[in-house]
C-alpha positions as CSV (number, residue, x, y, z in Angstrom):
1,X,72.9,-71.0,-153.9
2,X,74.9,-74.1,-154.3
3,X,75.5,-76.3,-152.7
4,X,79.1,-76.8,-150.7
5,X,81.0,-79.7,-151.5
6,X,81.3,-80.6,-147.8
7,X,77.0,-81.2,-148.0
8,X,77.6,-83.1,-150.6
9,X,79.5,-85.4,-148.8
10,X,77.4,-86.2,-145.9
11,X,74.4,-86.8,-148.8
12,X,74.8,-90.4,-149.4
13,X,76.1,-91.2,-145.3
14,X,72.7,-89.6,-144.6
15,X,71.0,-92.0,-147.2
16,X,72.8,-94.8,-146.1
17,X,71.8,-94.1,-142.0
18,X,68.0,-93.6,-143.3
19,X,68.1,-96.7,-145.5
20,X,69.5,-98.9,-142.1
21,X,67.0,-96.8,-139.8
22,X,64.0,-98.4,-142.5
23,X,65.7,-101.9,-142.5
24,X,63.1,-104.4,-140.7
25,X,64.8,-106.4,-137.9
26,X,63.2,-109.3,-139.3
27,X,65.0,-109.2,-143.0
28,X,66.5,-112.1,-143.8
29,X,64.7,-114.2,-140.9
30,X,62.6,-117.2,-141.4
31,X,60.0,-118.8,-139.1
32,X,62.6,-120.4,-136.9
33,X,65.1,-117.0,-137.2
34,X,62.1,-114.8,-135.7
35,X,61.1,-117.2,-133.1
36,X,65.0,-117.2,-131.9
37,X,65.0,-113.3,-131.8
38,X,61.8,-113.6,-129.6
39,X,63.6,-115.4,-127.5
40,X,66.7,-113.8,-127.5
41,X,64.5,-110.6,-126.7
42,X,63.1,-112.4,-123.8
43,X,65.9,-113.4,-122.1
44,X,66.9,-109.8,-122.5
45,X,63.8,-108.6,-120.4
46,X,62.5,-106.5,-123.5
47,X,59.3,-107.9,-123.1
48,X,57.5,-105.5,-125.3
49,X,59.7,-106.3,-128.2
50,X,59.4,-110.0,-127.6
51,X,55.6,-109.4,-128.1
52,X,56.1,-108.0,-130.8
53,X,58.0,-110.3,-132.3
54,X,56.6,-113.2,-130.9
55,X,53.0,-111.8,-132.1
56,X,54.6,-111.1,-136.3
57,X,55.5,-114.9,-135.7
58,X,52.4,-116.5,-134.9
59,X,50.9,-114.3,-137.9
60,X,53.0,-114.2,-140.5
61,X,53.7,-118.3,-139.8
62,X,50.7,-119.8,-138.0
63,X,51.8,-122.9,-139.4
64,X,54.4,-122.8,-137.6
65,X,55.6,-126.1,-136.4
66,X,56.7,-124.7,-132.9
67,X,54.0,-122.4,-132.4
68,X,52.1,-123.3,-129.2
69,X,55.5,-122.6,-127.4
70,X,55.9,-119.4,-129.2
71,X,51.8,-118.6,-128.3
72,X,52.5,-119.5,-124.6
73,X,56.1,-117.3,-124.6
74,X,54.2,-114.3,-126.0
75,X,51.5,-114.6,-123.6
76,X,54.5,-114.1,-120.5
77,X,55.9,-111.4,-122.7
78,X,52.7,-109.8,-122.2
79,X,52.4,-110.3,-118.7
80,X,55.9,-109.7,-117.9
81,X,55.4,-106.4,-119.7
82,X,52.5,-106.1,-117.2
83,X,49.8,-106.0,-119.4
84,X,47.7,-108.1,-118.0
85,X,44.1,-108.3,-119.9
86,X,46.1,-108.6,-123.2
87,X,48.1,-111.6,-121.2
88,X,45.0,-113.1,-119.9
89,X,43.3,-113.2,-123.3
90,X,46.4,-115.0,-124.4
91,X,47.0,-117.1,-122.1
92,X,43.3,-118.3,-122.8
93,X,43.8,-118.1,-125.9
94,X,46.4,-120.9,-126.0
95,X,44.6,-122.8,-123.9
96,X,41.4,-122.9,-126.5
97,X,44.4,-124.1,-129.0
98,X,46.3,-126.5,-127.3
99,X,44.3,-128.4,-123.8
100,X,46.2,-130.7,-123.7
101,X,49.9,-129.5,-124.1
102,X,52.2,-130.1,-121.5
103,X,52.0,-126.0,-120.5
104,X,48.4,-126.0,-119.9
105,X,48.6,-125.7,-116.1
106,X,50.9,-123.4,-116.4
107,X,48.3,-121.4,-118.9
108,X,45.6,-121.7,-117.3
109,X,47.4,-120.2,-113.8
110,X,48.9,-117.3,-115.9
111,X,45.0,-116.2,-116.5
112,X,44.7,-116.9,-112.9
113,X,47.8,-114.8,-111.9
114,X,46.9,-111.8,-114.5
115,X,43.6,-111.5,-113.0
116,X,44.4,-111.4,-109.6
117,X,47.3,-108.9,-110.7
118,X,44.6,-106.4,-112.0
119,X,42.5,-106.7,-109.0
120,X,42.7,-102.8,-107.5
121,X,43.0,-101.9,-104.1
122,X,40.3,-102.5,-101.7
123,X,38.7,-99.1,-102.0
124,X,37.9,-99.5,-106.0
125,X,35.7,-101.4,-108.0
126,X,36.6,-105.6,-107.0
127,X,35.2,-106.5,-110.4
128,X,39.0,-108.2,-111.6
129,X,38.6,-109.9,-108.2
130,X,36.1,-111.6,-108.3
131,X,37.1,-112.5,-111.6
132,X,40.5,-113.9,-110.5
133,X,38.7,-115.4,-107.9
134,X,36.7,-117.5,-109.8
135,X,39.1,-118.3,-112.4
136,X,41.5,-119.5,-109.9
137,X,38.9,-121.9,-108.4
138,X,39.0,-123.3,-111.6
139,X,42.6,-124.3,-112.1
140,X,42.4,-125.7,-108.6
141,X,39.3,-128.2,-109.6
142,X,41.4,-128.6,-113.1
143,X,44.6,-129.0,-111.8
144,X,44.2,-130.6,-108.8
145,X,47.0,-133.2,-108.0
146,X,49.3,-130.6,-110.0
147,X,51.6,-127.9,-108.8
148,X,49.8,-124.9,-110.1
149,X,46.5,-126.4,-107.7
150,X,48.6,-124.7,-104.9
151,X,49.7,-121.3,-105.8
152,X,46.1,-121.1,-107.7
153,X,44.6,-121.7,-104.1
154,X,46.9,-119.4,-102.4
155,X,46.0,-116.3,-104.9
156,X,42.2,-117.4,-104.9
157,X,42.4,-117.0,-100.9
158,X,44.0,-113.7,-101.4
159,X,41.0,-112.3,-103.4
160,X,38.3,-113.8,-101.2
161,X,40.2,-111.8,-98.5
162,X,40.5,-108.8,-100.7
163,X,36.5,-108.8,-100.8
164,X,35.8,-109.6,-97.6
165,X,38.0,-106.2,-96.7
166,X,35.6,-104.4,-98.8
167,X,32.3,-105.1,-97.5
168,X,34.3,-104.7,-93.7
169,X,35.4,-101.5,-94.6
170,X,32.1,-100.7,-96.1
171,X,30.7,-101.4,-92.6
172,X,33.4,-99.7,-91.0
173,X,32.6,-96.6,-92.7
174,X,28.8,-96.9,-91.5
175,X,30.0,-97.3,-88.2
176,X,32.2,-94.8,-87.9
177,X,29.0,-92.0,-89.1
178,X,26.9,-94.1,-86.3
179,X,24.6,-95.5,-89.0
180,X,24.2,-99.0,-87.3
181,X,21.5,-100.4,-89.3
182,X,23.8,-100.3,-92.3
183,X,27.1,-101.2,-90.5
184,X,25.5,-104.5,-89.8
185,X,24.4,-105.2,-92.8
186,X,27.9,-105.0,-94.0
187,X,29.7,-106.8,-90.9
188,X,26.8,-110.0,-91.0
189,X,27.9,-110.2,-95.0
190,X,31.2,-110.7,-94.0
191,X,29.9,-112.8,-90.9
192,X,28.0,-115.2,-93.3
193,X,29.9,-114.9,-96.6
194,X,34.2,-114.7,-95.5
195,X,34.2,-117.0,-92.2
196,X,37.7,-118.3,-92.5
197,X,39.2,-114.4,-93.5
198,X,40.7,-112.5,-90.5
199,X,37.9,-110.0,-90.9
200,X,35.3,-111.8,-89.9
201,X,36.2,-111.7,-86.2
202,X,36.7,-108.0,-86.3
203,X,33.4,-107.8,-88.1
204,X,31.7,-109.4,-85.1
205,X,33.4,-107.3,-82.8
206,X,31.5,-103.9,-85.5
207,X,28.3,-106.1,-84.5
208,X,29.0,-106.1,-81.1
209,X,29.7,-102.9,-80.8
210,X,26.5,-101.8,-83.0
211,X,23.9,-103.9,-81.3
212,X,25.6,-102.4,-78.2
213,X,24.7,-98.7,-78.8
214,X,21.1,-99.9,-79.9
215,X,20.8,-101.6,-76.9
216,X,19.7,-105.4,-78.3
217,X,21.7,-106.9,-75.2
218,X,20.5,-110.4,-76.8
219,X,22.3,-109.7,-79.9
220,X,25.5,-108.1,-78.3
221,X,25.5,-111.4,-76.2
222,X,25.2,-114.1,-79.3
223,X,27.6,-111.9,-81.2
224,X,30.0,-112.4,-77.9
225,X,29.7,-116.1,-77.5
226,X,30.3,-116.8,-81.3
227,X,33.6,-114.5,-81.2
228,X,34.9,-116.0,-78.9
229,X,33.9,-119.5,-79.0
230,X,34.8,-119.6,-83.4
231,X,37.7,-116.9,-83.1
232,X,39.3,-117.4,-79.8
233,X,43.0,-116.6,-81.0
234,X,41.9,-113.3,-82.6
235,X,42.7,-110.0,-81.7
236,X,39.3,-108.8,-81.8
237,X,38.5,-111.9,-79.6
238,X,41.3,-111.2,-76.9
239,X,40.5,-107.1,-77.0
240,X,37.0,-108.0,-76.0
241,X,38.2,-110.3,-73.4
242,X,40.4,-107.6,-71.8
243,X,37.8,-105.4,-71.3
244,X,34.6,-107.3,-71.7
245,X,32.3,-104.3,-70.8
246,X,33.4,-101.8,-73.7
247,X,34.8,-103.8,-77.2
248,X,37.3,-102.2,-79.1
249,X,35.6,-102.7,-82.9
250,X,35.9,-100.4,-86.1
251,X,34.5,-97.2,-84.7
252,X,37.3,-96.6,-82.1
């Protein structure tokens, strides 16, 4: 059958939409052209495009003569696209490549910040905590008289009180199934390990109340003094002092 001169006529517009749909959006762009289009697509919020564009850069032009800025934009890209082990790995990976550039701090807390923004809730696996823990330490003894020292602190605190809510509610669960011996174990971890978190008062409080249904009056007692002599302003601290014959712990 052929075919009807109206077909005909949408052949080459067709052609001409297919050849445009093919056209790279980097044709015609050198080094500096792409860098300012991964910008452009930065500023835009299309993070995932920046990456992208940021990432041809850094390949196709590693020579680059602004390319530890461009490294250190594509590793926000990724983390502003939220992918987070991709944006720690380049955020490292810019540090390996340029210690010394001005950015550095702020490098070394994106790793920090990417970390401690993979860390799960409390009830998974606290592997990426105790990673961004860690790593956070780190740009604190780096960076110490610098700005990122503080806000590196701050998140590290965060994740020591993200693990010591772990082992607590570890304990907590123990104690709630009257398993004492192993509610304890986990409230004297968090005792020992997490003084300065807030769950370390209501952990002696799970001792207290442990130790209590044993019967160890000795241990109920020490477990007393030091919650209220070390915790005094605590809730767990003032519950026990409003009714000092029955604690109010994790298993009520």
């Amino acid at each position: 059958m052929p075919i009807r001169p109206c077909k005909l006529l949408l052949l080459p517009v067709l052609a001409g939409i297919a050849a445009c749909g093919s056209t790279s959006k980097y044709q015609g762009l050198d080094a500096m052209g792409v860098y300012a289009l991964g910008q452009e697509e930065m500023a835009d919020e299309d993070y995932g495009d920046a990456a992208e564009t940021l990432d041809r850069l850094l390949l196709v032009y590693p020579t680059f003569e602004q390319a530890a800025e461009a490294s250190f934009l594509l590793a926000n890209a990724y983390y502003l696209d939220e992918k987070y082990i991709t944006a720690a790995s380049q955020f490292t990976t810019f540090l390996d490549r340029y210690p010394t550039h001005p950015r550095a701090p702020e490098a070394a807390l994106g790793v920090c910040r990417s970390y401690a923004d993979l860390s799960p809730i409390s009830q998974r696996d606290q592997t990426f905590t105790d990673q961004a823990m860690v790593v956070c330490r780190n740009v604190v003894a780096d960076y110490r008289n610098q700005e990122v020292a503080e806000e590196a602190a701050r998140i590290a605190n965060d994740m020591r009180s993200k693990l010591a809510r772990k082992i607590y509610e570890n304990g907590a669960y123990y104690h709630r199934r009257v398993l004492n011996d192993s509610d304890i174990i986990y409230f004297e971890d968090v005792v020992a390990n997490y003084p300065e978190t807030s769950y370390a008062p209501q952990a002696l409080l799970g001792i207290i109340e442990a130790y209590g249904e044993i019967g160890y009056q000795d241990e109920v007692e020490r477990a007393r003094n030091r919650l209220i002599s070390e915790y005094p302003e605590s809730e767990a601290a003032r519950s026990l002092n409003s009714d000092p014959g029955v604690p109010t712990g994790p298993g009520s």
